[in-house]
ZAGU-525384 format. One record per residue (C-alpha): x, y, z. Coordinates in steps of 0.25 Angstrom, whole numbers, plus 5000, padded with zeros to 4 digits. Each point is the difference from the previous one (the first is absolute). Layout:
% ZAGU-525384
X;Y;Z $
...
% end
This chain:
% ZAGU-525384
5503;5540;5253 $
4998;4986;5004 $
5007;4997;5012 $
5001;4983;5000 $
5008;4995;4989 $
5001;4985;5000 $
4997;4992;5011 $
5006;5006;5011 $
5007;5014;4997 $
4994;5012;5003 $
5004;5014;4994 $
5000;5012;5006 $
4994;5011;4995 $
5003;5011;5008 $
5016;4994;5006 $
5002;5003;5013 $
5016;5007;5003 $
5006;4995;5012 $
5003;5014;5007 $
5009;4995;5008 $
5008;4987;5009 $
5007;4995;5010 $
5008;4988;5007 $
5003;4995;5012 $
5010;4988;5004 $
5009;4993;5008 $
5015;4997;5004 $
5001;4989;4989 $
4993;5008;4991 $
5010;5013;5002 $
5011;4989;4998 $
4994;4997;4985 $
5002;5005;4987 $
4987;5009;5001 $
5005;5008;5013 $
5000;5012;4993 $
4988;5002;4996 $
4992;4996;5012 $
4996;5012;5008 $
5003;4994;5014 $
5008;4989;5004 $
5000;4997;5016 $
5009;4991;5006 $
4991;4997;5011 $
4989;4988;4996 $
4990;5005;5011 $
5000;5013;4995 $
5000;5006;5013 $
4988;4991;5003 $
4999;4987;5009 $
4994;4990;4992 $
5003;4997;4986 $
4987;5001;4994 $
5000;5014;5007 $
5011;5002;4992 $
4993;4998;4988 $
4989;5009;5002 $
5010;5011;5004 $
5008;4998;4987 $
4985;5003;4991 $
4997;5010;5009 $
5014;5007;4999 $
5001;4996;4983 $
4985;5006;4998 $
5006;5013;5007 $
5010;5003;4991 $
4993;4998;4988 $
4991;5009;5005 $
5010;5010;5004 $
5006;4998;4985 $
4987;5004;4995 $
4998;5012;5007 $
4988;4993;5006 $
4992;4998;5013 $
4992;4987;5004 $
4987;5008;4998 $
5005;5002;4985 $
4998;4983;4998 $
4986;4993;4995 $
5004;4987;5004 $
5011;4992;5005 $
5003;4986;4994 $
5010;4992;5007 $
5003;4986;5005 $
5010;4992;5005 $
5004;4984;5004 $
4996;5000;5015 $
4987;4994;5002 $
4986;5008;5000 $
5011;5010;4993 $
5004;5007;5013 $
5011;5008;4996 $
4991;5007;4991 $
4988;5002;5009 $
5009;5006;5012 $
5008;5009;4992 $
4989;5007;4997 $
4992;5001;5014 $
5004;5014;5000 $
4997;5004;4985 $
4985;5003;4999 $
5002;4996;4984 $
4989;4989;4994 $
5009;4986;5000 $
4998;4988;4993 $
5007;4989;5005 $
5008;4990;4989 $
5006;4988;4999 $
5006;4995;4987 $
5013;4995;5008 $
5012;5005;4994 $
4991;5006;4987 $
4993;5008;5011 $
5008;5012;4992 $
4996;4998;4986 $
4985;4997;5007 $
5000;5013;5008 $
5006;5009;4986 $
4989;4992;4991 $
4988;5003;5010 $
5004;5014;5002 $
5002;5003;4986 $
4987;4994;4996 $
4993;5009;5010 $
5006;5013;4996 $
5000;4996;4986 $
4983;4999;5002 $
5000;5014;5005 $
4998;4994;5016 $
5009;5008;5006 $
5013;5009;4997 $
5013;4996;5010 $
5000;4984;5005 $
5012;4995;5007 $
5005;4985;4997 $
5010;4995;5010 $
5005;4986;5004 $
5012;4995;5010 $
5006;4986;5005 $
5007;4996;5011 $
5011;4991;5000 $
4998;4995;5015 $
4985;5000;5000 $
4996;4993;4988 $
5013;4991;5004 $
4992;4995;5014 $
4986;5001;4991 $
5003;4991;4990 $
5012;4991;5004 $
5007;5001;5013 $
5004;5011;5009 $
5014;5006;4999 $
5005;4998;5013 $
4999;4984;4996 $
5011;5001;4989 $
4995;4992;4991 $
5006;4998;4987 $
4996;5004;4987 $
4999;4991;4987 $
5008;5004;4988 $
4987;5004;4992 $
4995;5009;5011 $
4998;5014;5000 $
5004;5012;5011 $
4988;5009;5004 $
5001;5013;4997 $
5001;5011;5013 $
4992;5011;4991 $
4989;5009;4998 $
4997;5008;4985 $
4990;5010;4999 $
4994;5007;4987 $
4989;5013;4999 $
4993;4999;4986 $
4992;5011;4998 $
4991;5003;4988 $
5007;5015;5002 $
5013;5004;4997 $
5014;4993;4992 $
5007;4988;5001 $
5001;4986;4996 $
4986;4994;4995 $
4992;4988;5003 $
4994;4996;4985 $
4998;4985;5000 $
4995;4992;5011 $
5000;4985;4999 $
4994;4993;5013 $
5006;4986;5002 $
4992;4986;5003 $
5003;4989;5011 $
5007;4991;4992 $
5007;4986;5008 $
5009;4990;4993 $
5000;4991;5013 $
5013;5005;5007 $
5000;4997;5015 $
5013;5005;5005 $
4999;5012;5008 $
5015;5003;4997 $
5000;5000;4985 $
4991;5012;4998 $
5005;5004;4988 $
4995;4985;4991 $
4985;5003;5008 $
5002;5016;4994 $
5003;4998;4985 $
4989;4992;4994 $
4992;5014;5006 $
5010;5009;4993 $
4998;4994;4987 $
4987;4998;5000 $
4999;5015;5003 $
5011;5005;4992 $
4994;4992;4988 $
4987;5003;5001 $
5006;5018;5002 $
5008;4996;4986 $
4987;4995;4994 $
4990;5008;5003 $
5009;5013;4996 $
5005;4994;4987 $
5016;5002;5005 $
5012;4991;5006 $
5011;5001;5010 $
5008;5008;4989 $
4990;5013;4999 $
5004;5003;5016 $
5013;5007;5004 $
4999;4990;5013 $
4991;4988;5004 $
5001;5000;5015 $
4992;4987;5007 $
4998;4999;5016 $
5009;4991;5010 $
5000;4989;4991 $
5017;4999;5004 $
5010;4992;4990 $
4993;4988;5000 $
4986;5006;4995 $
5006;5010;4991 $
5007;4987;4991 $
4987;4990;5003 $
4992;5015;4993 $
5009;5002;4988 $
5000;4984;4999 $
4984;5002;4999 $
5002;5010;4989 $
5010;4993;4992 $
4992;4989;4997 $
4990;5011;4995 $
5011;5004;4990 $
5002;5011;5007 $
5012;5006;5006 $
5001;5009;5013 $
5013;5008;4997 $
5009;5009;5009 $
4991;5010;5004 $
4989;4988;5006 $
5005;4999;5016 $
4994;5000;5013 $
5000;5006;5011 $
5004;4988;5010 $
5014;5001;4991 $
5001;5015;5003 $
4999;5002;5013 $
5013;4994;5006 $
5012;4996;4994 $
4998;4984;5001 $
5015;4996;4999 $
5006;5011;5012 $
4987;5000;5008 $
4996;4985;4999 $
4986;4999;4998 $
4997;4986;4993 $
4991;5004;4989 $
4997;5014;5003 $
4990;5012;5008 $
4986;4996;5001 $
4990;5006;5008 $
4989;5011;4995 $
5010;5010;5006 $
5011;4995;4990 $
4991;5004;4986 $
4993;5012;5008 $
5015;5005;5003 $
5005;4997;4986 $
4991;5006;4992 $
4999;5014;5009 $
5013;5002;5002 $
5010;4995;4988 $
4989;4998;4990 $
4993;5012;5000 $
5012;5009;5003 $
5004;4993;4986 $
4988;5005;4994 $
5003;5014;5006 $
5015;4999;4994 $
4995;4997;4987 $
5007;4988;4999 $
4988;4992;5000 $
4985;5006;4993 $
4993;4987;4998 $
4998;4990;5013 $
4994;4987;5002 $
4998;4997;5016 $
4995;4987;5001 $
5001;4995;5016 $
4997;4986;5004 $
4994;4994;5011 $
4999;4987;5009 $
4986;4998;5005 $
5005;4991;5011 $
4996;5000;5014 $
5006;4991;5012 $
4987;4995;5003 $
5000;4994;4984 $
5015;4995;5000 $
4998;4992;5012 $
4987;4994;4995 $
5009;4997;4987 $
4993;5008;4990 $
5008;5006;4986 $
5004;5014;4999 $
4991;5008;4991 $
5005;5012;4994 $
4998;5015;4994 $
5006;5009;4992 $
4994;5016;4996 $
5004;5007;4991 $
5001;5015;4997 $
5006;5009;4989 $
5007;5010;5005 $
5005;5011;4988 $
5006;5014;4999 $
4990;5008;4991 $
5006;5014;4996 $
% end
């Protein structure tokens, strides 16, 4: 079976299931429309820790735990980790795992770093590589907000078109063993930049991406935004999810009601307040493995489009006035028996 069709899509012949998945969040998170379906809510940003960044590692650690509890499964039973984060030289990946003597690699695909770690794993168990990978990601409200713009204890405002970082951590365990919801598609995203400079408007850097992307899945595999129970993008917030169908309408193509995104999920933005909406790779990781694939699980949901975006901004390029190039992987995610 030829695995590339088109230009960028690649089938798998051998789908991996994802076995099992967990995540992890905070106090505005437990406050959210989603708090049900997260596995742990803590009321405590620090999560016991003293630093925030600490915080983060501990939230991977504790969410790569229980999918591995879930599973049935010991650290020994993993090939390979995949995991990333926001923080520079991805430290909240790299210490949570000091302690788990697992094969890691490091990613960055910003707030994609979710759709990245699925696709990379899937490819590798699809090719036979290994038979239990682990993909995870997490963010940090307060750490990315003193990385990127200003620390919290400054009390900045926020503009009307910015988004709120999410304080999550989502975990998956595909396995090319055992049942569950199955990898089939993966569609791997190009740096695409439309000239956006405003660090506070993520969501207008995001959407060319997510077209590019999502247009280029619908190609390649001969179907539209109709033939998916749900077409979920990453962190692209209010303002990025209409910029995005804005995109496809001049295509003459029209993303219903079961096109959304997981920046407009996570919170409820009139009660809790969050401008355009969650951001952050914890807010698509913790989306898509808790309320996305417990849908799958229910059965309400047998066909999934996961398309996360990402920002591939640092502060060292904003302060030299550089654009914000942008992401977006995709993967289909599909109930099979």
């Amino acid at each position: 079976m030829e695995k590339r069709i088109g230009r960028r899509t690649l089938r798998l012949s051998h789908p991996p299931a994802i076995i099992s998945h967990a995540c992890i969040g905070g106090r505005h998170e437990g406050k959210g429309p989603l708090a049900a379906d997260f596995d742990e809510l803590s009321q405590d940003s620090f999560f016991g820790e003293k630093t925030w960044e600490k915080a983060e590692s501990t939230m991977q650690k504790r969410v790569l735990g229980r999918a591995l509890e879930k599973a049935g499964m010991n650290e020994e039973d993993l090939d390979f980790i995949f995991a990333g984060d926001l923080l520079n030289q991805c430290i909240g990946s790299a210490f949570s795992l000091r302690d788990f003597a697992v094969p890691f690699y490091g990613l960055y695909g910003a707030c994609s770093t979710m759709g990245e770690s699925l696709s990379l794993a899937a490819l590798l168990l699809d090719g036979g590589f290994g038979t239990t990978i682990a993909a995870m990601t997490s963010s940090h409200f307060c750490t990315a907000e003193r990385q990127y713009r200003m620390p919290v204890p400054y009390g900045s405002q926020r503009s009307p078109t910015a988004q709120w970082t999410a304080t999550a951590a989502g975990c998956s365990i595909l396995s090319s063993r055992g049942e569950g919801p199955r990898i089939t598609h993966v569609t791997c995203g190009k740096v695409v930049d439309k000239g956006i400079k405003d660090a506070n408007n993520m969501g207008a850097a995001m959407a060319p991406a997510a077209y590019d992307t999502l247009s280029a899945f619908f190609r390649d595999t001969d179907t539209g935004p109709e033939d998916y129970d749900l077409v979920a993008t990453g962190d692209l917030g209010k303002l990025g999810h209409e910029i995005l169908r804005d995109l496809f309408a001049r295509d003459g193509v029209t993303l219903g009601g079961n096109c959304t995104d997981c920046g407009l999920l996570l919170f409820d933005l009139e009660r809790q307040d969050m401008h355009c909406g969650a951001s952050g790779c914890g807010c698509s990781a913790a989306v898509f493995n808790g309320h996305l694939l417990r849908r799958m699980e229910e059965g309400s949901l047998r066909r999934l489009l996961f398309a996360p975006t990402g920002a591939l901004l640092s502060p060292t390029s904003s302060f030299q006035g550089e654009s914000i190039p942008g992401i977006c992987h995709a993967v289909c995610v599909e109930v099979l028996s």
